[in-house]
N, C-alpha and C positions, 0 to 999 in steps of 0.2 A: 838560368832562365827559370821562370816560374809555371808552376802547370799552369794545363789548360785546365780551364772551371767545367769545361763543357766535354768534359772528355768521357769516353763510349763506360756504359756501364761493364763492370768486369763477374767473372762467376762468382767470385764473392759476393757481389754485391746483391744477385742475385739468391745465391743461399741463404744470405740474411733474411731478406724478406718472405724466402717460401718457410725459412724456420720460423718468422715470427707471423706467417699468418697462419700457418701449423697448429702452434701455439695458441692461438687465440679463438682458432675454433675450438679446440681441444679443453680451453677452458670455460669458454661457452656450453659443453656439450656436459661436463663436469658441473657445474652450476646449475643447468636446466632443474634437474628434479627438486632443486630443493625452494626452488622461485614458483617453479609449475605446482608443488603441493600444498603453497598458499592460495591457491583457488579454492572454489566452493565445489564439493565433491556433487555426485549426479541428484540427491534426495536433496538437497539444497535448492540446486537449480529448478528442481522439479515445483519445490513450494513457491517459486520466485512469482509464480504465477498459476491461476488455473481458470477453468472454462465451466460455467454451470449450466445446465441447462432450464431452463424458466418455464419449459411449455406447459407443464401439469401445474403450476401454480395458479390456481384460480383467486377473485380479487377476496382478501381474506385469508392467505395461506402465506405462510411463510419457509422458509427451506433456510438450514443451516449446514454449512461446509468451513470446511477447516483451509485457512490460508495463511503459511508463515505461522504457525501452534494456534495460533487463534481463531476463535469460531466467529465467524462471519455470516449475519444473517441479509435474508434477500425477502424481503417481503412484497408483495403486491397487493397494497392500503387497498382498503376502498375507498369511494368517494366521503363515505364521513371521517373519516382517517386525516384523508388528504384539507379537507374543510375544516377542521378543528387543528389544523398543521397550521395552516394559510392563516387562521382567523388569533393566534397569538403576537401580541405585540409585542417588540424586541425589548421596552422596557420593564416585561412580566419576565425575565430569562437571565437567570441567574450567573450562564455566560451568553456573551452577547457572539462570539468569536463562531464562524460555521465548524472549523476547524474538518474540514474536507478538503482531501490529497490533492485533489481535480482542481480548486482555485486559489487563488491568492492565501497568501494569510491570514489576512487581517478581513475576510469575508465575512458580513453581517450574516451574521446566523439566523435567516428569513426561510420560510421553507423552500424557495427557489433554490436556495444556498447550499441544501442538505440531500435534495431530492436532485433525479437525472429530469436533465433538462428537456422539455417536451414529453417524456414519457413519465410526469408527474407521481403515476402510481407504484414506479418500481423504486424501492427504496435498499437502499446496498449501504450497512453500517456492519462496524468490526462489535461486537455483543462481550463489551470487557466494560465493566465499571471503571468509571476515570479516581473511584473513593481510594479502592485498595485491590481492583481488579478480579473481582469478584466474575459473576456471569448473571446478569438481569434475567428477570423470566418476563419471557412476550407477555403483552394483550396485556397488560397486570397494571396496580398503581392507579391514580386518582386523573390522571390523563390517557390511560386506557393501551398507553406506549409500551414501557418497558417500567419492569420494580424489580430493584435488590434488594431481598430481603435482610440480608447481613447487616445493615446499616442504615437500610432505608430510605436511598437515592431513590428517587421518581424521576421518569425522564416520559415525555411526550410520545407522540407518535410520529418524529422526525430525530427523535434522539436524543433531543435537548433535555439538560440537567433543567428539571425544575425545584426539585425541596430536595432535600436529605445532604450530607455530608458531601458529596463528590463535587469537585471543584469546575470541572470541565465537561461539555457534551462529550457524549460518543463520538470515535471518531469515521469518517466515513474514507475507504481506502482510494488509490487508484480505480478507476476500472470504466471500462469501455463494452457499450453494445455492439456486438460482433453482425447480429441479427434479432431478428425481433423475438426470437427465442431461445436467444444462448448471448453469457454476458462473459467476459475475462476480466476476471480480478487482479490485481497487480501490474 
């Protein structure tokens, strides 16, 4: 006669499975450090994002902090800033592309595009030349924006490449108002 298919499991059959799930934690548990120390250690994490606070910047100051090695500057234009942002046509702009974290790609580089939405006068760009990575000096340059002297990229007062060698605006990172006086980068 032929077994039954259905017949009572036996301690064997039991051993096997408490040895092979044994087994499998044990190599799970073996493995972990070496999967877990491809993360990013705590100074990583830390740059992943940071929080500035904006209150003492009066319209005309600007404040530079470091996010991810790069210095990232936070200005608060003033109304002629912002007016001589606005009043440049896209076909004066050497790139046309916003090239801002926050929207699309392919965003026209308009000051809308560049600047935080409704709070027009706070402006949040990363302060790297797109030529050879230099660092533009504020207020400078024949748009009154940003100038590298190294090469002599001129960029606006929204960031945008106007003359010199660099191929692309400055970039503008993530980042969100928290409150009306403290912003998170990243």
């Amino acid at each position: 006669m032929a077994e039954n298919a259905t017949a009572e499991p036996t301690r064997r059959d039991f051993l096997y499975i408490a040895t092979g799930a044994v087994g499998a934690v044990g190599v799970a548990a073996a493995v972990w450090p070496f999967i877990n120390q491809m993360n990013p250690d705590a100074s990583a994490l830390a740059l992943a994002s940071t929080e500035v606070d904006i209150s003492a910047l009066q319209p005309g100051d600007s404040l530079t902090v470091k996010w991810r090695g790069k210095p990232v500057v936070v200005r608060n234009r003033t109304q002629k800033e912002i007016d001589d942002a606005k009043a440049a046509s896209l076909s004066d702009l050497k790139d046309p592309v916003a090239r801002n974290a926050n929207l699309q790609l392919d965003a026209p580089a308009t000051d809308a595009n560049r600047a935080a939405a409704g709070k027009e006068n706070w402006f949040v760009m990363v302060n790297v030349c797109t030529h050879l990575g230099c660092i533009p000096l504020g207020q400078s340059g024949s748009f009154n924006g940003w100038f590298c002297p190294c090469h002599g990229s001129v960029y606006d007062t929204a960031g945008r490449i106007r003359s010199g060698p660099a191929p692309e605006n400055m970039a503008i990172p993530v980042y969100s108002f928290l409150s009306d006086t403290k912003i998170k980068i990243g």
